[in-house]
C-alpha positions in Angstrom: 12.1 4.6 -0.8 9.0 3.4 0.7 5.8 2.6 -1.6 3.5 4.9 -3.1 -0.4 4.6 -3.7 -1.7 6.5 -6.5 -4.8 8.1 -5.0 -6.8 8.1 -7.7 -6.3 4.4 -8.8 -6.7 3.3 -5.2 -10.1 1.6 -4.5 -9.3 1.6 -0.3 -10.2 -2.1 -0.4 -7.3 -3.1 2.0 -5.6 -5.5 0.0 -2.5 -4.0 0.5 -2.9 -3.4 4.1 -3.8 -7.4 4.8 -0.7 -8.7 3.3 1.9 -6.2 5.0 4.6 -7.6 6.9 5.0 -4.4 8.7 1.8 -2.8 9.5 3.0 0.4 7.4 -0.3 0.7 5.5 -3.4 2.4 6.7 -6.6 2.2 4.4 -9.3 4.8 5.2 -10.7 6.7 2.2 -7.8 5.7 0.2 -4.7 3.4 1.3 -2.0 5.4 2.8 1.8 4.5 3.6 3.8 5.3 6.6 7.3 5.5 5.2 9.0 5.6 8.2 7.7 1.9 9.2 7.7 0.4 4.9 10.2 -1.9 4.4 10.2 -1.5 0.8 9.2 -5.3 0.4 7.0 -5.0 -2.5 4.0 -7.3 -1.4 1.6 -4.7 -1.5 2.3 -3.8 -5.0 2.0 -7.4 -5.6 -1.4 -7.7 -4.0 -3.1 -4.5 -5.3 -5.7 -5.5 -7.9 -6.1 -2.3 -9.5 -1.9 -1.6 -9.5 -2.5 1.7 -7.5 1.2 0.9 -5.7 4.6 1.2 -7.0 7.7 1.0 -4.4 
């Protein structure tokens, strides 16, 4: 199961997006997921300062 950004906890301020081994996170008005390319690592979760991500 690939991670999930809560939307309305999500600040867009690319943390999550910097630290992915993969490249599976876009951050625009909000950080987005593909799922198709998350590896389910759980550094984004790790890295989000407001805990927007859960895996």
């Amino acid at each position: 199961m690939a991670a999930v950004v809560n939307k309305e906890l999500c600040t867009a301020c690319g943390s999550c997006a910097s630290v992915c081994p993969v490249d599976a996170i876009a951050v625009n008005e909000k950080a987005e997921v593909d799922a198709d390319t998350c590896i389910d690592c759980g550094t984004c979760v790790d890295e989000c300062p407001v805990k927007a991500i859960t895996v």
